[in-house]
C-alpha positions in Angstrom: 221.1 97.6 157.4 223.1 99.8 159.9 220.8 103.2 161.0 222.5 106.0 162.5 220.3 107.5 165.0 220.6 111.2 166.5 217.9 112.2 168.6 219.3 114.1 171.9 215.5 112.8 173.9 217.1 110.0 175.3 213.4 108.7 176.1 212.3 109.2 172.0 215.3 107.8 170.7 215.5 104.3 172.7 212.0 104.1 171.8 212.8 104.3 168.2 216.0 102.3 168.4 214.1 99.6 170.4 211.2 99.2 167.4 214.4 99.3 164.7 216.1 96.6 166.2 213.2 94.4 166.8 213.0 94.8 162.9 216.5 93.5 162.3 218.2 96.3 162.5 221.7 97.6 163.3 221.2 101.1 165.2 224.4 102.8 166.6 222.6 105.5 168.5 224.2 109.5 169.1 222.7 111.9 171.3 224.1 115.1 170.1 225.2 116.1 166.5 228.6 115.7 167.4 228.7 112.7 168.4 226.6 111.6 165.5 228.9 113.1 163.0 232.1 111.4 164.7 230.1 108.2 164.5 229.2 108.8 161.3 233.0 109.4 159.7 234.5 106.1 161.3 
């Protein structure tokens, strides 16, 4: 499964991304809402 992850604490959200992959999963990680939404659309 690919997660898209927005969480601008950089701290919190390698934390989460760290447990997701360790789960299997595919995280493409966005620290603003921006970014996330251009991430998002491609």
């Amino acid at each position: 499964m690919k997660i898209l992850l927005i969480e601008d604490e950089v701290r919190v959200s390698s934390f989460i991304k760290k447990g997701l992959e360790e789960q299997g999963e595919e995280v493409m990680q966005a620290f603003d809402g921006q970014t996330g939404l251009n991430l998002a659309c491609q």
